[in-house]
Structures are given as structure tokens and as C-alpha cells.
N, C-alpha and C positions, 0 to 999 in steps of 0.2 A: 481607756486612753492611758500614754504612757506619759511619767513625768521626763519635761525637758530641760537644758541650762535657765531657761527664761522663767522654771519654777522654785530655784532655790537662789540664797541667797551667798555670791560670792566674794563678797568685797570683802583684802585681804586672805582669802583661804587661798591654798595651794590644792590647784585640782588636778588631779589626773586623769589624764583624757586619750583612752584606749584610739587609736587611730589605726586605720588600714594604708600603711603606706609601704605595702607588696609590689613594689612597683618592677615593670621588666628593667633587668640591666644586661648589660655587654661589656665584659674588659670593664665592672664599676663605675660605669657611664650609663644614667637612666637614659632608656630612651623613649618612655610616656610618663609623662609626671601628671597624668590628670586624677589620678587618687591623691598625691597634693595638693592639689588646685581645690580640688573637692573639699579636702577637711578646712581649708582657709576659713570659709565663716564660722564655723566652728570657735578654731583657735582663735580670731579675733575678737569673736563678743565675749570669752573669757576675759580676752588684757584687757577689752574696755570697761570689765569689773572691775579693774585694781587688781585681778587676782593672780597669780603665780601658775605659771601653765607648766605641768609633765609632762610629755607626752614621751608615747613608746608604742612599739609598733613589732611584728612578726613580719618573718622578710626571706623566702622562700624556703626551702628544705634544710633542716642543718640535724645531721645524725651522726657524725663524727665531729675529730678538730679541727681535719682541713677543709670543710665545710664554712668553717667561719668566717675566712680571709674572703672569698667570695660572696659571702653573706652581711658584709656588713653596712650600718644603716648611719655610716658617716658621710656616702655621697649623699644620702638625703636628707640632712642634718643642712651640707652646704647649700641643697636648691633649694630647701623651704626658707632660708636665712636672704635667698634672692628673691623668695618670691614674696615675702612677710616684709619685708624690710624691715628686719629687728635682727638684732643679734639670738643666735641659737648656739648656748651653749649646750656641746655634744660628750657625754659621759661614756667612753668605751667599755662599758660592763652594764651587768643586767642587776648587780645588787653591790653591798659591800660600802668602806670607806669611803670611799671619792666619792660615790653619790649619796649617799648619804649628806656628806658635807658641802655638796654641791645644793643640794635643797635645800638644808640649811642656812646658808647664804643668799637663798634669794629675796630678792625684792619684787613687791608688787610691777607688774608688768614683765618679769623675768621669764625667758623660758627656758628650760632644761630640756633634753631627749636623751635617752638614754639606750643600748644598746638593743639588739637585735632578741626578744623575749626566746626565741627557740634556742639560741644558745643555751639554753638552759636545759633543750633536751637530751644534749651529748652524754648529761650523768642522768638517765636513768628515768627521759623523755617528763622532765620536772612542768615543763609548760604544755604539752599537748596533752597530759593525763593528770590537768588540773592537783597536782602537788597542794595539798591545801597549805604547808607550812610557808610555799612560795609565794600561794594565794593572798596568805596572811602578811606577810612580809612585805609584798609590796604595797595592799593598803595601809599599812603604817607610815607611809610614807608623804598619805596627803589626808585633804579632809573632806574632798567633793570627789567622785570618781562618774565619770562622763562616759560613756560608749557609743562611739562614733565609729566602730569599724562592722561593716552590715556585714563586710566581705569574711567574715569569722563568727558572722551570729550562730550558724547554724554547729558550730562546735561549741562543748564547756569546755574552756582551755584554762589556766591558772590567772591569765591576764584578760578575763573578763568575768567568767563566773569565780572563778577562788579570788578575786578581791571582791566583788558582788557581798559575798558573804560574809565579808567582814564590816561590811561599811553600812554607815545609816544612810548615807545621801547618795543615790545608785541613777542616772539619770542618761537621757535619749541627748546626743548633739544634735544640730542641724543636719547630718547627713543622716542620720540614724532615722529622724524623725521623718523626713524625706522617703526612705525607702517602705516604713511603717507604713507611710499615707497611703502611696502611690498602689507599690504592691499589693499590699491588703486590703485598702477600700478597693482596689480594681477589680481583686477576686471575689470578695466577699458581700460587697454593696454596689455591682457595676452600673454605670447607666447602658440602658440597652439601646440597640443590639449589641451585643460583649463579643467579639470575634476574636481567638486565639492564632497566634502561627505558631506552628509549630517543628525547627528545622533540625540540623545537626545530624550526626552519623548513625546513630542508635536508640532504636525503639527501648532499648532496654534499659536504657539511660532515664528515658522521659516515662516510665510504667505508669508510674505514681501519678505525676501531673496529668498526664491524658485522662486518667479515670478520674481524678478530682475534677477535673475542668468540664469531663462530659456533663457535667453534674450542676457546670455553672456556666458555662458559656453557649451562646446559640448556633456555634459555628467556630467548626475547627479545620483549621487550613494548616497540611501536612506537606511537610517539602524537606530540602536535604535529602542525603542516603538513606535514613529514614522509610524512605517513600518506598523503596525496592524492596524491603519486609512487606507494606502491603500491598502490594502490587502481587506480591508471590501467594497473598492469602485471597487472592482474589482469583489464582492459577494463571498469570501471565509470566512469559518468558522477562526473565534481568539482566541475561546474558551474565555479560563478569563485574557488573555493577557488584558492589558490598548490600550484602544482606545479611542478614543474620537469622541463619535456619531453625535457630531453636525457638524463637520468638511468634514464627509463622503463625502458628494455632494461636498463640494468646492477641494477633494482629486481627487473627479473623474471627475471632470471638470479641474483640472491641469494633470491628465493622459491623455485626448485627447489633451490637449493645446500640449504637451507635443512631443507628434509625433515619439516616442522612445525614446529620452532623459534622462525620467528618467529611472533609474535601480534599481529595489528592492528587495532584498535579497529572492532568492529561495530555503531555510531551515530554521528553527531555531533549536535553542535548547531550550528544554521546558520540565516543572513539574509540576506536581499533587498538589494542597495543598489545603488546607481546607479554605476559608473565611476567617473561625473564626481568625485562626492561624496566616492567612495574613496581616488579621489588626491587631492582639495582636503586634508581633513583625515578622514584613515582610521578614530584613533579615536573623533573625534567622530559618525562615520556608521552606524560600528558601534553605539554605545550609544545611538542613536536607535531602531536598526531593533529590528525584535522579533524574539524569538528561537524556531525551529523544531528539531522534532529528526526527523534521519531514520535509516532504516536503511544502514549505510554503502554499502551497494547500489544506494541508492535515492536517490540526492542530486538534489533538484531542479537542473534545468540553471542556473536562475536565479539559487541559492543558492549562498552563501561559508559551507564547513566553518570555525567558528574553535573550539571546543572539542568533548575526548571527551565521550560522552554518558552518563546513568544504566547502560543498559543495559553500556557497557564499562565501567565502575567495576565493576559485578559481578561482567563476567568477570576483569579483571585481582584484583581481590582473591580470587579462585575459581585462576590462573595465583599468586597469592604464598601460600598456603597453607602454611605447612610448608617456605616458603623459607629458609635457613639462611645466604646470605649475598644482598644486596642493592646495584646498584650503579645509579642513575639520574644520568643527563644528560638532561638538557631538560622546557621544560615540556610541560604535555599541552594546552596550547591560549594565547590572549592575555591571560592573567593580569592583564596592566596594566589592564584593565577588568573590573571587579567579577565581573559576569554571566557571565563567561567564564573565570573563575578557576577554577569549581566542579570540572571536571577534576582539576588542577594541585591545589587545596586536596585532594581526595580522595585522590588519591595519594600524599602527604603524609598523613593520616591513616593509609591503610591500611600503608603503612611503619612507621609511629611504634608502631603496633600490634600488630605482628609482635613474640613473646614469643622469647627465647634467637638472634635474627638479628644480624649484623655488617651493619649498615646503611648505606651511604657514597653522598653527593651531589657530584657531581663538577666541584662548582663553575660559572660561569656563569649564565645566568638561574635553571635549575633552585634554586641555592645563594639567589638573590635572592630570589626566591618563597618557598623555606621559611621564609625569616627572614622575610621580609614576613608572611605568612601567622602566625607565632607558632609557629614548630614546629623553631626553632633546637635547641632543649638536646635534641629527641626520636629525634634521628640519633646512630649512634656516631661519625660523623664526615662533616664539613660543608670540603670542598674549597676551600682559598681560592687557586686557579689554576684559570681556564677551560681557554685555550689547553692550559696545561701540563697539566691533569689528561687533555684530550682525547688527547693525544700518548701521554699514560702508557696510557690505557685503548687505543690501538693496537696498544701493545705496542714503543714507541721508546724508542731511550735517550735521556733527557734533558742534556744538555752541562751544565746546572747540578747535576745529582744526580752524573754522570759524574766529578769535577772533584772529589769530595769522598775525599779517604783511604779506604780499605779497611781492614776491622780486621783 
């Protein structure tokens, strides 16, 4: 078990509280703040210590200098200040004077944020290859340091393992401890039956998790493009579905490992479209073309599989029956176009449905879909780490989770 805010003592201390607040923007305009929303309890049983809250956060790619202007973590400075209702004062830099003196000035209940930590990678990638002097530097700057961002456990970055390493009181937030629970007792100590889904574009993506899971789950339910690797190792036509050729053998050598286990959608739905078209603009071609459904046997050669079909909704809600714990990654086809959701939205229902189950979406597009689709609050728990949750359902230790006190 890991130590969390609720096992040290803050009152008065200035903590620093690693956050994941990667949130998508446009034109510097978020446009999902629910990784804010997320670290709120966090952030507030700190103030309600008395104590002096840091926080800092990583905030998409920054490998140059004009990277920064678009990277910075001042609009989310202004939404969490509407969403907290307290003042957040926002330090335009990642170290130096100003903040320095800004910590210094604070008062119990204050809270600081401080710029975008990857900025730091422009000289010499200081935050993504854990720089230990940065590492050091910034734990000097408080006396409790909290890790609440899951969506970065699975990397040692300067702003979670290089302050770890300087500090005595190294500790799980409320979201942190959340994803511990869920995640981990799901894979490790499930109530049975444990039924997986498993969706998204590539087998080669999920290697790892499939062989860990065969290992722990009693049923593994395969969907997304995914499905057309085995589908090929089974010698059915995919027509110009996406598959990925090089994967075939190690797809049909985890169907015999497999022993029935896995389950892989017996329909799709599927269209005609031209190459050319496909790569011009893919999903404008798609939502042109009209849509067929075949038996996953039976795919026309001409035809592109992009979602499960009626028929697998059946079986799959026929395979979740009585399932008692529930763990999906990916969706079950292209979601981003209406017509092709219907999969993905299904599966989503028949989860939400499931009476006395521990539910958990493992973050990634799957996590994007259910909220898109309106079926956020209907999960016991909604993953907010792609990478990291993928890593966790392999069965690896995460260097962010690693890095936190032991009780």
C-alpha cells in the first residue's frame, strides 16, 4: 500500500503537488477540462490543511522555442481559478527569481502554478530525461511533494521521480490513489468473472497487455481494427480493413495460447471506398460511402471493416453476463464518425448496465468516447492515463507510482 495526503502531516507546509493537467487546447482555448476537475479534491484537502499548495503540470510537446507560446499553462492557471474559487497565482517560468519569491510569500491557503515543466526540455530535454539537478531544484522548493498525475506515472521524468529523490515525504493524491486502487486491485485481485475488452487500431500496441491479461482474466473480448489481424490469423479475407501483417503469426499463436478465451467479433460493418479517396481525406470518404454489414467470415475483398456489428453487440453482452469485474481499452470501431460509433456507444451501454460490477475504462480514446457519448458518471472508474493505464494493465511497474512512500 501506498502512502497518501491523508498520511502526512500538512499543516503550514508548502506542498507540491505534481498534477496532470495535459489538457487538449485550440487557438489556447481548453476544450476538456476534466483532468482539472479531476485533481480538485486533491488540491482542496490540501488548503483545507492550512497548507500552501504548488502545483505544476506538463502540457504537450515543447522541443523548440516556439513550441512554448502554444504550450502554455496560463489558460489553465485561469480555469482552475473558476473552477476552485480561489485565487491562482500563475508564475510564467519553470524555476528562477519570480518563483522562487512567489513561494516565498505565500500564505497558508495560497496557491501558486508555475509554468509548463517541459519547457525545460528545449535546453537539453532537462524534464523528460529526469535532469537530476532540476530534479533537485524543484524539491527545494517545498516540503511535502504529492503525485497526483497517473497520466505520467509510467515515465521517470525530473517532475516526478527527480524531486521523489530528494524529498522525505513523497506521497499518492486522491487521484493517484484512485487509479492505484481501481487499476490494480482490478488486474491483480479481481472479483470473478474478470472480462477484458479489448479495442483500438493495433495488436501491436496491446502485445503486452493481452499476454498479461490471458493470465488473469476469463474472457477476452477483441474489437476495433485490432480484430482484422485476427481475423487474418484465422485465414479470413479483410479486404482493405487495416491490419497489420507482421503481427499475424504472433495473433495466431495467442489464439491457440488462448484456449477460447479470446472472443472476436462475428460481423462488421463495412464500405466501399476508393484508395485514392482514403488517403485524400479518410474521414470524409468514409461518411460518404454507405454502410454494409458482413459476417466477419465473409468480408467482402473490396470492403473496409470500420465498426462491430449488431450481431457482435449480442454476443459480447451474452460474454458480459454476470461479469463481476470489467476492464476496457479501446474503442470497438471509428467513433469520431457518427455512423460508426454504434459499436463503441453499445458497449458503453452494455457496461453502464451491468448491476453489482466494478467497471473501469482504461483511459485513451476508449475514456474519450464514453465521455463523448454521455456515459462519464455510468463507470466506477474512468482512467485519466492512456500510456499509463496501458503499462499498468501489462502488469509493469510504473516509476511514477514506484517513487511514492510505502505505508
Amino acid at each position: 500500500m501506498k502512502k497518501t495526503i491523508r498520511d502526512v502531516d500538512l499543516k503550514g507546509k508548502t506542498v507540491l503537488i505534481r498534477v496532470d493537467f495535459n489538457v487538449p487546447m485550440k487557438n489556447n482555448v481548453i476544450t476538456d477540462d476534466n483532468r482539472i476537475v479531476q485533481a480538485l479534491p486533491t488540491i482542496q484537502y490540501v488548503l483545507d490543511q492550512d497548507a500552501k499548495v504548488v502545483l505544476f503540470s506538463h502540457l504537450g510537446r515543447v522541443k523548440e522555442e516556439a513550441d512554448k507560446a502554444k504550450n502554455s499553462l496560463a489558460p489553465v492557471a485561469v480555469r482552475l481559478e473558476e473552477l476552485i474559487k480561489k485565487p491562482v497565482k500563475f508564475i510564467p517560468t519553470t524555476r528562477g527569481k519570480e518563483l522562487e519569491d512567489a513561494i516565498k510569500a505565500m500564505k497558508p491557503k495560497d496557491i501558486v502554478m508555475f509554468e509548463n515543466t517541459r519547457w525545460e526540455d528545449v535546453d537539453g530535454k532537462k524534464e523528460s530525461k529526469n535532469n537530476p539537478e532540476l530534479g533537485q531544484y524543484w524539491a527545494s522548493l517545498g516540503d511535502v511533494f504529492v503525485n497526483d498525475a497517473f497520466g505520467t506515472a509510467h515515465r521517470a521524468h525530473a517532475s516526478n521521480a527527480g524531486i521523489a529523490a530528494h524529498m522525505k515525504d513523497v506521497v499518492a493524491g486522491f487521484l493517484m490513489e484512485k487509479e492505484i486502487k481501481f487499476i490494480g486491485e482490478a488486474v491483480d485481485n479481481p472479483e470473478r468473472p474478470f472480462v477484458a475488452i479489448l479495442g483500438g487500431a493495433k495488436v501491436s500496441d496491446k502485445i503486452s497487455v493481452i499476454e498479461n491479461l490471458l493470465n488473469k482474466a476469463d474472457k477476452i473480448l477483441i474489437c476495433g481494427a485490432m480484430a482484422y489481424t485476427f481475423y487474418k490469423a484465422k485465414g479470413w479475407e479483410v479486404g482493405t480493413s487495416k491490419c497489420e501483417n507482421d503481427f499475424v503469426e504472433f495473433a495466431q499463436g495467442l489464439l491457440e495460447k488462448a484456449k477460447g478465451k479470446i472472443v472476436l467479433p462475428c460481423d462488421v460493418v463495412a464500405v466501399k471506398v476508393a484508395e485514392e479517396d482514403a488517403a485524400n481525406d479518410f474521414f470524409g470518404a468514409i461518411e460518404k460511402a454507405k454502410e454494409t454489414v458482413f459476417p466477419a467470415d465473409k468480408i467482402d475483398p473490396e470492403y473496409m471493416g470500420l465498426d462491430a456489428g449488431p450481431a457482435t453487440i449480442e454476443l459480447f453482452k451474452k460474454e458480459l453476463v454476470g461479469a463481476k469485474t470489467v476492464v476496457w481499452n479501446g474503442p470497438a470501431g471509428v467513433f469520431e464518425v457518427d455512423k460508426f460509433a454504434k459499436g463503441t456507444n453499445e458497449i458503453c451501454k452494455i457496461i453502464s448496465e451491468l448491476k453489482g460490477a466494478t467497471t473501469i475504462i482504461g483511459g485513451g480514446d476508449s475514456a474519450s468516447a464514453a465521455i463523448k457519448l454521455g456515459y462519464a458518471d455510468k463507470f466506477t472508474h474512468i482512467s485519466t492515463g492512456g500510456g499509463a493505464s496501458l503499462e499498468y494493465l501489462e502488469g509493469k511497474e510504473l516509476p511514477g507510482v514506484a517513487i511514492i512512500n510505502d505505508k
